[in-house]
mmCIF file of the N, C-alpha and C atoms, coordinates in Angstrom:
data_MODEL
# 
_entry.id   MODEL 
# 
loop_
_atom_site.group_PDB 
_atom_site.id 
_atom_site.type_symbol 
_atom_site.label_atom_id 
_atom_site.label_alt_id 
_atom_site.label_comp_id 
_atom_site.label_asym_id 
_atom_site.label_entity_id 
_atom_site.label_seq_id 
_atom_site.pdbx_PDB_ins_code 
_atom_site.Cartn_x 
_atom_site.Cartn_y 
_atom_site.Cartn_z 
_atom_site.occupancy 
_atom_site.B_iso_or_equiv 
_atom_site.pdbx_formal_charge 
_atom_site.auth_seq_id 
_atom_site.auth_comp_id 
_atom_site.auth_asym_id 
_atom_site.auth_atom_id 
_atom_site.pdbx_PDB_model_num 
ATOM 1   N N  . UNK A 1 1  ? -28.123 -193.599 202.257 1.00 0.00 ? 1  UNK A N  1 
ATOM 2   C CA . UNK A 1 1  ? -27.116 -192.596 202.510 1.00 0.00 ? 1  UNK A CA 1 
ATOM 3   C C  . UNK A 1 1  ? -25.735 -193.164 202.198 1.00 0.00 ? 1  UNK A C  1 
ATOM 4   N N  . UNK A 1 2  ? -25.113 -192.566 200.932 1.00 0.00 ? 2  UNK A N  1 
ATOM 5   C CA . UNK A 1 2  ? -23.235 -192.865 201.018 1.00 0.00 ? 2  UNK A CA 1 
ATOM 6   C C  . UNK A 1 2  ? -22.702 -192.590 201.938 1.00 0.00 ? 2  UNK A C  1 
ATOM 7   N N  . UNK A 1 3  ? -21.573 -192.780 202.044 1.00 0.00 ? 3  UNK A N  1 
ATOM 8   C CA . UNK A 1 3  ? -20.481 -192.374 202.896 1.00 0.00 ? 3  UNK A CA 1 
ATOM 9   C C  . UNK A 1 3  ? -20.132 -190.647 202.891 1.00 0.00 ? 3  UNK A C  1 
ATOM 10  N N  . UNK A 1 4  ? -20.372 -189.325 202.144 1.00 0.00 ? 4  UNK A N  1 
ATOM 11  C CA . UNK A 1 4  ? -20.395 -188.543 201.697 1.00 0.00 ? 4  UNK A CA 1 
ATOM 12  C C  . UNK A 1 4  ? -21.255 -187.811 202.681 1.00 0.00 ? 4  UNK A C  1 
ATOM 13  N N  . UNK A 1 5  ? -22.554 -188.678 202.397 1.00 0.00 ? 5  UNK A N  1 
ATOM 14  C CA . UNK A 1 5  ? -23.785 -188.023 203.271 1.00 0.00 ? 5  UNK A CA 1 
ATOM 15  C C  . UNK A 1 5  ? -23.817 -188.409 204.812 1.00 0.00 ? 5  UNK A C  1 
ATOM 16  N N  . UNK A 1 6  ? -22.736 -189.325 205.025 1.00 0.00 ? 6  UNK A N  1 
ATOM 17  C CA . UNK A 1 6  ? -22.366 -189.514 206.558 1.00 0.00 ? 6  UNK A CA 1 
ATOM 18  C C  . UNK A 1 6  ? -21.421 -188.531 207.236 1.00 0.00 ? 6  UNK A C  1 
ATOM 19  N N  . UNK A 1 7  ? -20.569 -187.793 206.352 1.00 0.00 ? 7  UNK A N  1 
ATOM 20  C CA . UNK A 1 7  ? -19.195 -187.263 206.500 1.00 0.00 ? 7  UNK A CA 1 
ATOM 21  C C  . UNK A 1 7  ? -19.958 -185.840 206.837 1.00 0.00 ? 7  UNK A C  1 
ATOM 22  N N  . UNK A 1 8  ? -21.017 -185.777 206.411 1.00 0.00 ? 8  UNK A N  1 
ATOM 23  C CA . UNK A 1 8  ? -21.462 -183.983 205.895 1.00 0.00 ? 8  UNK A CA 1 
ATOM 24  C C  . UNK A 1 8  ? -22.716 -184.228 205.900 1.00 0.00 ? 8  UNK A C  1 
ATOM 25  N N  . UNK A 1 9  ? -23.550 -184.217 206.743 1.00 0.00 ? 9  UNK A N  1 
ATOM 26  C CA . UNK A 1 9  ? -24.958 -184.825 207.306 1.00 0.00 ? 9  UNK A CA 1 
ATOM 27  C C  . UNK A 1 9  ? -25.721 -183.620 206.638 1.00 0.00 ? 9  UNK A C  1 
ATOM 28  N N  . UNK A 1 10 ? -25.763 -182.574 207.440 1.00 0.00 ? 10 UNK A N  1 
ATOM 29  C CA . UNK A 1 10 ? -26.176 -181.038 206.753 1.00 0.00 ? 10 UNK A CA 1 
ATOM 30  C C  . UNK A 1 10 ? -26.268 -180.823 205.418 1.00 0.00 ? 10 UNK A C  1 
ATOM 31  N N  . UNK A 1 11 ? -25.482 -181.120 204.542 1.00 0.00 ? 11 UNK A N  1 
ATOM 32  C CA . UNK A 1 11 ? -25.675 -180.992 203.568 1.00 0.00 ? 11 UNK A CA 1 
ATOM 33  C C  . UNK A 1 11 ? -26.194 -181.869 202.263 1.00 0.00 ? 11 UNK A C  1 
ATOM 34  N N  . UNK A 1 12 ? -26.466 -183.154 202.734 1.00 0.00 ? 12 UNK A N  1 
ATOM 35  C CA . UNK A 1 12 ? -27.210 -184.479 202.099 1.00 0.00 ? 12 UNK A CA 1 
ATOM 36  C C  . UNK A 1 12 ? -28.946 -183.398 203.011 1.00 0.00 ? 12 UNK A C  1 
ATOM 37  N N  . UNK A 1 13 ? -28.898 -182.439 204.035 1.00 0.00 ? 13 UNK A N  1 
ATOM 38  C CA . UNK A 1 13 ? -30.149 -181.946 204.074 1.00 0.00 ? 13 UNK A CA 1 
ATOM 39  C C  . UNK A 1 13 ? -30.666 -181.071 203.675 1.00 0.00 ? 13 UNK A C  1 
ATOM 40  N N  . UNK A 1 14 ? -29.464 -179.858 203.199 1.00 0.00 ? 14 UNK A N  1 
ATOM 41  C CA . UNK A 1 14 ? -29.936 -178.750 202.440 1.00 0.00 ? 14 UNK A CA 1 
ATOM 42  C C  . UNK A 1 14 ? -30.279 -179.733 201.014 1.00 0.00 ? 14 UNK A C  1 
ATOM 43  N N  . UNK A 1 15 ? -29.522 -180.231 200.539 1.00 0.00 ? 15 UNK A N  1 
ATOM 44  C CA . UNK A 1 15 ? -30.227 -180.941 198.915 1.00 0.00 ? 15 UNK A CA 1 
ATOM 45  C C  . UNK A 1 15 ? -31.620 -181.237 198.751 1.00 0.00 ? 15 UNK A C  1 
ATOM 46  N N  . UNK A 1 16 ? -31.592 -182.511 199.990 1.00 0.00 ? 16 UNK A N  1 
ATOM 47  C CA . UNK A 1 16 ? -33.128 -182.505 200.081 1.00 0.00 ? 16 UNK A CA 1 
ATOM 48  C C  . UNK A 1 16 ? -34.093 -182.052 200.447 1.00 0.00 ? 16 UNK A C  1 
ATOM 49  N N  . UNK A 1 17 ? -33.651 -180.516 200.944 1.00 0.00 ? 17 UNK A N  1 
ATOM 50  C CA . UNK A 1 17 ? -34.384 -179.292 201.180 1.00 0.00 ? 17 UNK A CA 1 
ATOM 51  C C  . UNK A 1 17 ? -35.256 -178.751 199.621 1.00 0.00 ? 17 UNK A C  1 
ATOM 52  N N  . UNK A 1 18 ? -33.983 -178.589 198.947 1.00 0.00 ? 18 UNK A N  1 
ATOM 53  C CA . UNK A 1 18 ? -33.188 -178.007 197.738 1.00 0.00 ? 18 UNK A CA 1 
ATOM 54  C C  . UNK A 1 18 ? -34.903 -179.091 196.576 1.00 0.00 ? 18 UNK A C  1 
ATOM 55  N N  . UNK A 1 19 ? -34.348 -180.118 196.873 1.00 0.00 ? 19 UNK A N  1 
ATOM 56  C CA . UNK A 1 19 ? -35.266 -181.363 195.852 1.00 0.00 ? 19 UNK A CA 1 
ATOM 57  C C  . UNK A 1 19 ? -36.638 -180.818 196.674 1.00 0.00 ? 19 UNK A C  1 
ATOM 58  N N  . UNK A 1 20 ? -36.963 -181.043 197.398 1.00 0.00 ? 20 UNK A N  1 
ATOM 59  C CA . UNK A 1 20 ? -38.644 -181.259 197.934 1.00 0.00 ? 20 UNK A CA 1 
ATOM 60  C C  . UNK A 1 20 ? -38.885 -179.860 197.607 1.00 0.00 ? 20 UNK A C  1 
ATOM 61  N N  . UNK A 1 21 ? -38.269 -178.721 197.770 1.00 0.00 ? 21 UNK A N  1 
ATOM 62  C CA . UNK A 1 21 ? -39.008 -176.966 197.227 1.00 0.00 ? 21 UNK A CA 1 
ATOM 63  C C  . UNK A 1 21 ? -39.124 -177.048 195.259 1.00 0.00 ? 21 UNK A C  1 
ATOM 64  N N  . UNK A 1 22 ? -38.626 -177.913 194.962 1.00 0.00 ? 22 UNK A N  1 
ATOM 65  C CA . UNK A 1 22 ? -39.024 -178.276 193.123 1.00 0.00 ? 22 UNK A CA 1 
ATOM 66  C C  . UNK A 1 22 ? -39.538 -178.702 193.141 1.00 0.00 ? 22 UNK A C  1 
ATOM 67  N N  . UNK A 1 23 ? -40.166 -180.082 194.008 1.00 0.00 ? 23 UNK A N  1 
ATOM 68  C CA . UNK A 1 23 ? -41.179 -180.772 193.400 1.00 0.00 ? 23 UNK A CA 1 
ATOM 69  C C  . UNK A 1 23 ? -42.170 -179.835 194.205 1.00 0.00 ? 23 UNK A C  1 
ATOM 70  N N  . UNK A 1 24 ? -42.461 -178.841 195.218 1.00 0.00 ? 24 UNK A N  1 
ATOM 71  C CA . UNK A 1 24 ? -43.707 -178.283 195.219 1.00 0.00 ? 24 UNK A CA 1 
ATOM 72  C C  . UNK A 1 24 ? -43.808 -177.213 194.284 1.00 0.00 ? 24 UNK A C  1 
ATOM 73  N N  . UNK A 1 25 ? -42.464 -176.796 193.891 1.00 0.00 ? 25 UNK A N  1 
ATOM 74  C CA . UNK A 1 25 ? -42.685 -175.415 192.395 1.00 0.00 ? 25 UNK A CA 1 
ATOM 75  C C  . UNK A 1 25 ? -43.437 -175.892 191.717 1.00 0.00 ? 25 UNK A C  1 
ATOM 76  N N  . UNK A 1 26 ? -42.798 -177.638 191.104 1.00 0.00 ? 26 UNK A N  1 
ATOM 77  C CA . UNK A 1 26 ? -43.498 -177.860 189.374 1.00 0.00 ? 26 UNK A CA 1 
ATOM 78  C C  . UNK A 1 26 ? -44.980 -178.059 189.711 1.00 0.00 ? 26 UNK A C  1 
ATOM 79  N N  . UNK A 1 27 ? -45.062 -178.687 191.252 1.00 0.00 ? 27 UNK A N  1 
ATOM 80  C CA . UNK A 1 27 ? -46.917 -178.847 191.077 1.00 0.00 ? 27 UNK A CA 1 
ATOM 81  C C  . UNK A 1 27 ? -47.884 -177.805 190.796 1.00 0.00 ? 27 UNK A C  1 
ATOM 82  N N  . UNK A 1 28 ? -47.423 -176.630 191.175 1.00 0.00 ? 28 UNK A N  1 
ATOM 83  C CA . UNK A 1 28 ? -47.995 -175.272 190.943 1.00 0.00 ? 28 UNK A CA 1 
ATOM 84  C C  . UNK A 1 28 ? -48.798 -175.002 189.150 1.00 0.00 ? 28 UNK A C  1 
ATOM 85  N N  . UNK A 1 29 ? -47.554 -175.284 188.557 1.00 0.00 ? 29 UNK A N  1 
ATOM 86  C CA . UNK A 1 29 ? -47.687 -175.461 186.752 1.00 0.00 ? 29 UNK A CA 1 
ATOM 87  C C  . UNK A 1 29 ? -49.142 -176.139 186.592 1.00 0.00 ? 29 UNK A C  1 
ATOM 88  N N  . UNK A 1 30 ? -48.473 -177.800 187.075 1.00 0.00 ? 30 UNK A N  1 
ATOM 89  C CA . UNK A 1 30 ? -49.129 -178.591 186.741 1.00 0.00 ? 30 UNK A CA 1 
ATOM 90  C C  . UNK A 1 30 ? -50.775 -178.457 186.884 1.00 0.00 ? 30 UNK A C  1 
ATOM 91  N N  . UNK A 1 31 ? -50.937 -178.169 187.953 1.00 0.00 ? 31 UNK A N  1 
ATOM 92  C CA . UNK A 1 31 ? -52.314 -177.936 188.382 1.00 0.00 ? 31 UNK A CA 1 
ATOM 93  C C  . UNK A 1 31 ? -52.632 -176.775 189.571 1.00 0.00 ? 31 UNK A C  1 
ATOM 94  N N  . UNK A 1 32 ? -52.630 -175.698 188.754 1.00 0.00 ? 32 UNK A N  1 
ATOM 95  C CA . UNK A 1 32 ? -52.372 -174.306 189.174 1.00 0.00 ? 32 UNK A CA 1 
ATOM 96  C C  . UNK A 1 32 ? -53.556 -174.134 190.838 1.00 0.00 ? 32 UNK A C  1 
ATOM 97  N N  . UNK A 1 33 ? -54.865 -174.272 190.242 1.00 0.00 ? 33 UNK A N  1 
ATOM 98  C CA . UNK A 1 33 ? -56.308 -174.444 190.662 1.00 0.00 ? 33 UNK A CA 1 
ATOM 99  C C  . UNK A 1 33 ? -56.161 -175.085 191.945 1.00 0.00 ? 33 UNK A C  1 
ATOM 100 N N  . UNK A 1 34 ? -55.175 -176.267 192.064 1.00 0.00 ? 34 UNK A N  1 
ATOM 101 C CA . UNK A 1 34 ? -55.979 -177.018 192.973 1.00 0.00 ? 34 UNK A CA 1 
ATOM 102 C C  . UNK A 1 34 ? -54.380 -177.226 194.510 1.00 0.00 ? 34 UNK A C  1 
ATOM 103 N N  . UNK A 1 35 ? -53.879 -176.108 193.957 1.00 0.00 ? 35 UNK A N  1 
ATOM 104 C CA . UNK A 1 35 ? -52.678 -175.914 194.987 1.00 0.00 ? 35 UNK A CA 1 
ATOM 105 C C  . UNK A 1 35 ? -53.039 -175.947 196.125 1.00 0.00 ? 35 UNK A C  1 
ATOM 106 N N  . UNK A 1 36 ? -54.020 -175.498 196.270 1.00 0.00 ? 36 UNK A N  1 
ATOM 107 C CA . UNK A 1 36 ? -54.725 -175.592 197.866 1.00 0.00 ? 36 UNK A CA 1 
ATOM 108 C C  . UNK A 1 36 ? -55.115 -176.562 198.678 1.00 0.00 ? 36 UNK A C  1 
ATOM 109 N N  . UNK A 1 37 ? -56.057 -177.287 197.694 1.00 0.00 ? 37 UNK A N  1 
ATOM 110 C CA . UNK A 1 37 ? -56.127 -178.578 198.277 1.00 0.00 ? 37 UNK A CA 1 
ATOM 111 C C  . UNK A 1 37 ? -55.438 -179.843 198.387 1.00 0.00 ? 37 UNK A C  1 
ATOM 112 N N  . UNK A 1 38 ? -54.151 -179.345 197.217 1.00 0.00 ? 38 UNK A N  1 
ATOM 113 C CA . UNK A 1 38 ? -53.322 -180.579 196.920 1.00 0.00 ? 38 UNK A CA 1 
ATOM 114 C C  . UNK A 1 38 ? -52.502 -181.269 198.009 1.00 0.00 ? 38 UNK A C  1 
ATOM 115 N N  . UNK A 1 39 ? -53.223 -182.359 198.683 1.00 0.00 ? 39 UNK A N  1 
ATOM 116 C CA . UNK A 1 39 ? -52.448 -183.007 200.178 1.00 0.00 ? 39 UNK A CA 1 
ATOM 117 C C  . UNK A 1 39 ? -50.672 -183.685 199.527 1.00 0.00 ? 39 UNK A C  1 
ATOM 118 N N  . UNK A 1 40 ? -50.413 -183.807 197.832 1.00 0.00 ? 40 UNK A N  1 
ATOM 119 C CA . UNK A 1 40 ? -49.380 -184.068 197.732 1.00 0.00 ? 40 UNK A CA 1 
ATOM 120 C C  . UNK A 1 40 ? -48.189 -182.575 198.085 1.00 0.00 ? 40 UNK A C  1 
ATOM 121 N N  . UNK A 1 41 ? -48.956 -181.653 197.960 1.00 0.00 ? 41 UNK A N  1 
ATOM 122 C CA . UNK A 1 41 ? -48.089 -180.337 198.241 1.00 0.00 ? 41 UNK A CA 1 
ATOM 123 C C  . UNK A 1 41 ? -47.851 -180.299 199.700 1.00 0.00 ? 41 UNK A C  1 
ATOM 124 N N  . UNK A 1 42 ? -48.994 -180.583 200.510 1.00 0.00 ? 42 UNK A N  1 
ATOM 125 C CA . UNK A 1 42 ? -49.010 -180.137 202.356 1.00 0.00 ? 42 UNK A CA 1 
ATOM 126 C C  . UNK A 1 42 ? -47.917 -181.643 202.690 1.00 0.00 ? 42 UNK A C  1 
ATOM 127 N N  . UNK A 1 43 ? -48.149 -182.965 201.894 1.00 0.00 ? 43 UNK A N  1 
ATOM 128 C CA . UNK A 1 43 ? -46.717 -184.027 202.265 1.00 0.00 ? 43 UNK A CA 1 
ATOM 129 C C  . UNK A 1 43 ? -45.845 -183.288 201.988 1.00 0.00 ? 43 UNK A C  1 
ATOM 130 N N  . UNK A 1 44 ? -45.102 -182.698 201.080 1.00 0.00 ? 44 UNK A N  1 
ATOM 131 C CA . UNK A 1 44 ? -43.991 -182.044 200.738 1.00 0.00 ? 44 UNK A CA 1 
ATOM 132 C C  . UNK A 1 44 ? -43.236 -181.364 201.531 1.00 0.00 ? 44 UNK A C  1 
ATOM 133 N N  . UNK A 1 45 ? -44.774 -180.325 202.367 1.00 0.00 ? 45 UNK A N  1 
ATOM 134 C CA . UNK A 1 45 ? -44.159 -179.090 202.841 1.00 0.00 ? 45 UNK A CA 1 
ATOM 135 C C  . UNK A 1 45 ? -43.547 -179.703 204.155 1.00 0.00 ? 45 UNK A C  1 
ATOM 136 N N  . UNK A 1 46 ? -44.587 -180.606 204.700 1.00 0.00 ? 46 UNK A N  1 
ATOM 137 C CA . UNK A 1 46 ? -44.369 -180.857 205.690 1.00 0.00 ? 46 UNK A CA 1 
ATOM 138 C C  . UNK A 1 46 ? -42.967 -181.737 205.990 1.00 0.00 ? 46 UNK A C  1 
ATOM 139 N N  . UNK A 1 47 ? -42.965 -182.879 205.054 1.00 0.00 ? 47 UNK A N  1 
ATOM 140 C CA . UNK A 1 47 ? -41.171 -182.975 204.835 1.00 0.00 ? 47 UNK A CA 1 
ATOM 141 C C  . UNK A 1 47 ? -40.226 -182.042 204.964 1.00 0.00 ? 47 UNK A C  1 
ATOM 142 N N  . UNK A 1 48 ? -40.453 -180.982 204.349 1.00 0.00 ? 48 UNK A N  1 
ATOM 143 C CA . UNK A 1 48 ? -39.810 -180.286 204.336 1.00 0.00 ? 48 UNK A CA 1 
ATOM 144 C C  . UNK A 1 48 ? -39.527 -179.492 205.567 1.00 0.00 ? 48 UNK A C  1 
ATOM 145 N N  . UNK A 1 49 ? -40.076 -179.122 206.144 1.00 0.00 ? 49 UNK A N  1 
ATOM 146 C CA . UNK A 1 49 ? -40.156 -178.234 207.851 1.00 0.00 ? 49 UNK A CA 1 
ATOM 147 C C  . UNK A 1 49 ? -39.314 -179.803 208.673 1.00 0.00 ? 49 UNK A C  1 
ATOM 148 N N  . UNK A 1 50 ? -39.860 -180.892 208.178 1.00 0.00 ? 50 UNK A N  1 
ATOM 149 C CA . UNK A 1 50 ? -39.505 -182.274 209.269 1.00 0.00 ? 50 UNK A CA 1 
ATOM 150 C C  . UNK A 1 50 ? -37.860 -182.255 208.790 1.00 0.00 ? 50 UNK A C  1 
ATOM 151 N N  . UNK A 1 51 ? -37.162 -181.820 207.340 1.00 0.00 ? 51 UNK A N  1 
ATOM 152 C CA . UNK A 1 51 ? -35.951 -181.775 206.959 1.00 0.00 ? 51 UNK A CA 1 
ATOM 153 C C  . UNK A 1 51 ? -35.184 -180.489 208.110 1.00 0.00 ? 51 UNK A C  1 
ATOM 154 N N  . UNK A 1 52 ? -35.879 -179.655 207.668 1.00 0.00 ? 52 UNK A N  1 
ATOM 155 C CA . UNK A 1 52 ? -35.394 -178.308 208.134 1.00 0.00 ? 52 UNK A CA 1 
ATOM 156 C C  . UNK A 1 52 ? -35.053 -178.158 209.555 1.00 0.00 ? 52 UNK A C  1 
ATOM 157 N N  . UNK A 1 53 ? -36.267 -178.964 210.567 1.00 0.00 ? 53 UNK A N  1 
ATOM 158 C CA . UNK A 1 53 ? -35.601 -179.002 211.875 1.00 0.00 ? 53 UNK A CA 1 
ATOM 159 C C  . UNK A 1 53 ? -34.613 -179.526 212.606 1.00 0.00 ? 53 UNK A C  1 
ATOM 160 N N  . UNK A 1 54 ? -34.075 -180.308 211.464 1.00 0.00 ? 54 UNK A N  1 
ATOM 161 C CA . UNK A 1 54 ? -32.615 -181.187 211.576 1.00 0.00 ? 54 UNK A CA 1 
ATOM 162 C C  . UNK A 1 54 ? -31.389 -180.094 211.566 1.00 0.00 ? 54 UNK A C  1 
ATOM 163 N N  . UNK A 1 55 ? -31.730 -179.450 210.801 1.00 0.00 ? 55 UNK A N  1 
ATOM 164 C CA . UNK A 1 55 ? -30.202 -178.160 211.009 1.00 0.00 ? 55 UNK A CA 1 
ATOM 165 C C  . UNK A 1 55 ? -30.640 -177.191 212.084 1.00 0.00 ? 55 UNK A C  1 
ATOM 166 N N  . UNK A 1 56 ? -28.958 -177.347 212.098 1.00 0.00 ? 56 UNK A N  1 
ATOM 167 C CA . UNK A 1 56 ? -28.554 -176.596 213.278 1.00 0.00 ? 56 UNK A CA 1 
ATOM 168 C C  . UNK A 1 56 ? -28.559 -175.037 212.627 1.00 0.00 ? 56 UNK A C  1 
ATOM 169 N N  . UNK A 1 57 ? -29.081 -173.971 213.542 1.00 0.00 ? 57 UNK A N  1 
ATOM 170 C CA . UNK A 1 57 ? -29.779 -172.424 213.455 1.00 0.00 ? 57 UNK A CA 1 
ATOM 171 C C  . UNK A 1 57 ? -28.274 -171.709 212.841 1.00 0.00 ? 57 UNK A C  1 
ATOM 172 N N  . UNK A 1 58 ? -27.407 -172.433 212.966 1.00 0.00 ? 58 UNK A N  1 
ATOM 173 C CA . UNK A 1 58 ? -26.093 -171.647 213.134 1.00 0.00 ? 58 UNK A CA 1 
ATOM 174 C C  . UNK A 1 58 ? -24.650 -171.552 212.100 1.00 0.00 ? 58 UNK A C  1 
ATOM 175 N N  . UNK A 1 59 ? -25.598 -172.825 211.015 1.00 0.00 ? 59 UNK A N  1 
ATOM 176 C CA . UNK A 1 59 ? -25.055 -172.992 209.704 1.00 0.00 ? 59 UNK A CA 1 
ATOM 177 C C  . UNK A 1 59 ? -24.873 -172.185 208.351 1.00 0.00 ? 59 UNK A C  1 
ATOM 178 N N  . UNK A 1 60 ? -23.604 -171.770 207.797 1.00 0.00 ? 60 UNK A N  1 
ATOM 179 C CA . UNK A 1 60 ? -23.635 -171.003 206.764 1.00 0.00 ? 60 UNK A CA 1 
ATOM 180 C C  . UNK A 1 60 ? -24.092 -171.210 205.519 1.00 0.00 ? 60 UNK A C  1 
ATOM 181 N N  . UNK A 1 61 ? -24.994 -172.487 205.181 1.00 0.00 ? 61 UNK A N  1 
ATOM 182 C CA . UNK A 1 61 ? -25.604 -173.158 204.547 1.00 0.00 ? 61 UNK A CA 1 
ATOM 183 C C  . UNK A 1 61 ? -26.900 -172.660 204.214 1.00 0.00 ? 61 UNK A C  1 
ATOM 184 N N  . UNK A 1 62 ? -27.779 -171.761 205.417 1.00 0.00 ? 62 UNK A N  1 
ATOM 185 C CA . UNK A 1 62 ? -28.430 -171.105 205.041 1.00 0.00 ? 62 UNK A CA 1 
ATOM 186 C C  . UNK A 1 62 ? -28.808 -169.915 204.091 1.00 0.00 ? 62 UNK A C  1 
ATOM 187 N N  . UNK A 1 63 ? -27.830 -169.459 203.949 1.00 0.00 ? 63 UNK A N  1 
ATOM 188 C CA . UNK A 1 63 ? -28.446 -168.637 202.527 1.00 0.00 ? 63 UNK A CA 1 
ATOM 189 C C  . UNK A 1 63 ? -28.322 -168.904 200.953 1.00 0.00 ? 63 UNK A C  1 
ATOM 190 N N  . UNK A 1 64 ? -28.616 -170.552 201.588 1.00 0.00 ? 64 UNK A N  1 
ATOM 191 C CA . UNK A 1 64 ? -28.626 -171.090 199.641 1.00 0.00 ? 64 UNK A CA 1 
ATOM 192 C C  . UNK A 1 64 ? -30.395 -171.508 199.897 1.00 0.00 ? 64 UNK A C  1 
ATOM 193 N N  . UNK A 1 65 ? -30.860 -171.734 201.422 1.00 0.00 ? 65 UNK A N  1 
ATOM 194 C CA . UNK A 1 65 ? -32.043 -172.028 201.201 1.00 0.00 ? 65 UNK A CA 1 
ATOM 195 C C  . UNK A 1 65 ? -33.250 -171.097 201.024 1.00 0.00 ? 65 UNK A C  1 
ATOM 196 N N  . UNK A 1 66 ? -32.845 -169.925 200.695 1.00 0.00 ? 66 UNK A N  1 
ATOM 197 C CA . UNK A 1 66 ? -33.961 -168.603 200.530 1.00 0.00 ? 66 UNK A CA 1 
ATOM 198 C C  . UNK A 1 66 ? -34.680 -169.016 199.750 1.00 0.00 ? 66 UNK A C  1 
ATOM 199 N N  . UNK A 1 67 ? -34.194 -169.362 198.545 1.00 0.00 ? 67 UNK A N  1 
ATOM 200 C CA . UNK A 1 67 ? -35.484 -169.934 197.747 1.00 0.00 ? 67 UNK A CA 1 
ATOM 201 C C  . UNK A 1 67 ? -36.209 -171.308 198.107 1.00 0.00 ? 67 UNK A C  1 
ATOM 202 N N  . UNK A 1 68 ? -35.494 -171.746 198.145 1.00 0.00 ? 68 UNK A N  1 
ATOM 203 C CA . UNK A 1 68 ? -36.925 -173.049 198.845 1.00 0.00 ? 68 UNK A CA 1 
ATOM 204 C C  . UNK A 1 68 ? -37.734 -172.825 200.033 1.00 0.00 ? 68 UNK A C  1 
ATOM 205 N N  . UNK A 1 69 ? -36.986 -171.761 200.704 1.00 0.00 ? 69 UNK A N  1 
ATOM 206 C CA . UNK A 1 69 ? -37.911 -171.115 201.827 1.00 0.00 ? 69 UNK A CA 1 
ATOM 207 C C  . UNK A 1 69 ? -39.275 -170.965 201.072 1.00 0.00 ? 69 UNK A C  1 
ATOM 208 N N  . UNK A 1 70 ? -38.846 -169.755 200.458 1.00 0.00 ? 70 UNK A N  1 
ATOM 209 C CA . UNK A 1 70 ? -39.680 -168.463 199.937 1.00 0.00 ? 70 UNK A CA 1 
ATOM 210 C C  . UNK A 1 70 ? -41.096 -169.451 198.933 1.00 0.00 ? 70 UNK A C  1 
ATOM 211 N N  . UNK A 1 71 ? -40.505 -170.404 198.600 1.00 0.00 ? 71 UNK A N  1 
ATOM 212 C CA . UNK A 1 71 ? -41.532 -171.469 197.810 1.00 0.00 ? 71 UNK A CA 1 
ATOM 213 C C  . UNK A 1 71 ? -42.197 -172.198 198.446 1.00 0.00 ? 71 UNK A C  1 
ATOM 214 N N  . UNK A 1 72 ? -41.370 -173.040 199.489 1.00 0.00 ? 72 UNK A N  1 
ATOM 215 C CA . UNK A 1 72 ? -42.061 -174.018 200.525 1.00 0.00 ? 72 UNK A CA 1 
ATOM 216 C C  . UNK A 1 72 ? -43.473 -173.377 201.030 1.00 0.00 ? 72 UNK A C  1 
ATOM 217 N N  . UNK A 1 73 ? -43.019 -171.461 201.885 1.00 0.00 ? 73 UNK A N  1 
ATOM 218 C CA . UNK A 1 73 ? -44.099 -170.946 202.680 1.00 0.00 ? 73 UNK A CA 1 
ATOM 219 C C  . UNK A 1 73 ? -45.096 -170.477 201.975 1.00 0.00 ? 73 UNK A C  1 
ATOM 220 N N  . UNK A 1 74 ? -44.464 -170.338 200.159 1.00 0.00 ? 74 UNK A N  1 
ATOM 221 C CA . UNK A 1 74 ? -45.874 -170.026 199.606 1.00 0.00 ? 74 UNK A CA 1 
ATOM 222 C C  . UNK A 1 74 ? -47.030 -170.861 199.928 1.00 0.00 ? 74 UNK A C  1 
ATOM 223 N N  . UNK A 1 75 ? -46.887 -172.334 199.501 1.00 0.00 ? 75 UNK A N  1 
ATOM 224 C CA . UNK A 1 75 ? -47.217 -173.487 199.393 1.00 0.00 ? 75 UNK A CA 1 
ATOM 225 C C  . UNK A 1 75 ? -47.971 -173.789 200.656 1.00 0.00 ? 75 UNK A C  1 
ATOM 226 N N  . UNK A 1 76 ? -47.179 -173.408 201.972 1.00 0.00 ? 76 UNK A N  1 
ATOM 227 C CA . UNK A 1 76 ? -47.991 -173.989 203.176 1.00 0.00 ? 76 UNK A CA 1 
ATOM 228 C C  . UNK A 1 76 ? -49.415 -173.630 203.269 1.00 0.00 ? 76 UNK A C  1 
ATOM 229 N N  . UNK A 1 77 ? -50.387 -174.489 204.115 1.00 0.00 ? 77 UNK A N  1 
ATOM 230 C CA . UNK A 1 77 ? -51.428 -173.834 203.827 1.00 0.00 ? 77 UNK A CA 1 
ATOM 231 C C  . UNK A 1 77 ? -52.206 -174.055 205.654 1.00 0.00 ? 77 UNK A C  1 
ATOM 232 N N  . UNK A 1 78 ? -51.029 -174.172 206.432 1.00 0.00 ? 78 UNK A N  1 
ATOM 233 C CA . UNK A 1 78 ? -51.030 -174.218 207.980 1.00 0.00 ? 78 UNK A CA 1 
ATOM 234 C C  . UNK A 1 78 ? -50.561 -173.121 208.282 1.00 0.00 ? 78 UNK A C  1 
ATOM 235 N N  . UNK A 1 79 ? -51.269 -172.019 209.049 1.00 0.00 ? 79 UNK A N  1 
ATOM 236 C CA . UNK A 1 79 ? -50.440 -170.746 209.249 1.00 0.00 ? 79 UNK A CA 1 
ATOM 237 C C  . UNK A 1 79 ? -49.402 -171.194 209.755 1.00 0.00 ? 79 UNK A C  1 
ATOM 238 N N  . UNK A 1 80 ? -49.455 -171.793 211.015 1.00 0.00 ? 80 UNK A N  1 
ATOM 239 C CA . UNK A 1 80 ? -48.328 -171.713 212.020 1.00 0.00 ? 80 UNK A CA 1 
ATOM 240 C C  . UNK A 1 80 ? -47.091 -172.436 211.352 1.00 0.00 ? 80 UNK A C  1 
ATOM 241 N N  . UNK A 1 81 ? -47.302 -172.996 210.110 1.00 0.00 ? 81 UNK A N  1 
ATOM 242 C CA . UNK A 1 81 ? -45.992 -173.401 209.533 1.00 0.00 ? 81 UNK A CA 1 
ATOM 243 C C  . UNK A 1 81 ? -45.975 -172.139 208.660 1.00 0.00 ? 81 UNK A C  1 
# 
């Protein structure tokens, strides 16, 4: 973490919100078939929910993450996430 990502914590987390919902898009391409079982997709997601519970509910930051939402929950394959 720079100094940048110390100053502005939240937002060194939307990025890596932002990064981990691409790398579960491109796996989709890659190997369409096996999205389901792919435990590198359920690490991802799950990073991703472990990123997400770090922000605070109350940030205007949220409506840049609709799309990595909307990708992440495709991807999950745990209802309750």
């Amino acid at each position: 973490m720079d100094k940048t990502d110390l100053q502005h914590p939240h937002d060194a987390i939307v990025s890596n919100l932002s990064g981990l919902s691409c790398r579960i898009y491109i796996r989709k391409p890659l190997a369409p078939s096996r999205l389901d079982g792919d435990s590198t997709v359920q690490t991802l997601v799950e990073d991703f929910i472990d990123n997400l519970q770090q922000l605070s509910s109350n940030l205007p930051s949220h409506n840049i993450l609709s799309w990595p939402l909307v990708v992440t929950g495709y991807a999950a394959r745990n209802p309750a996430r």
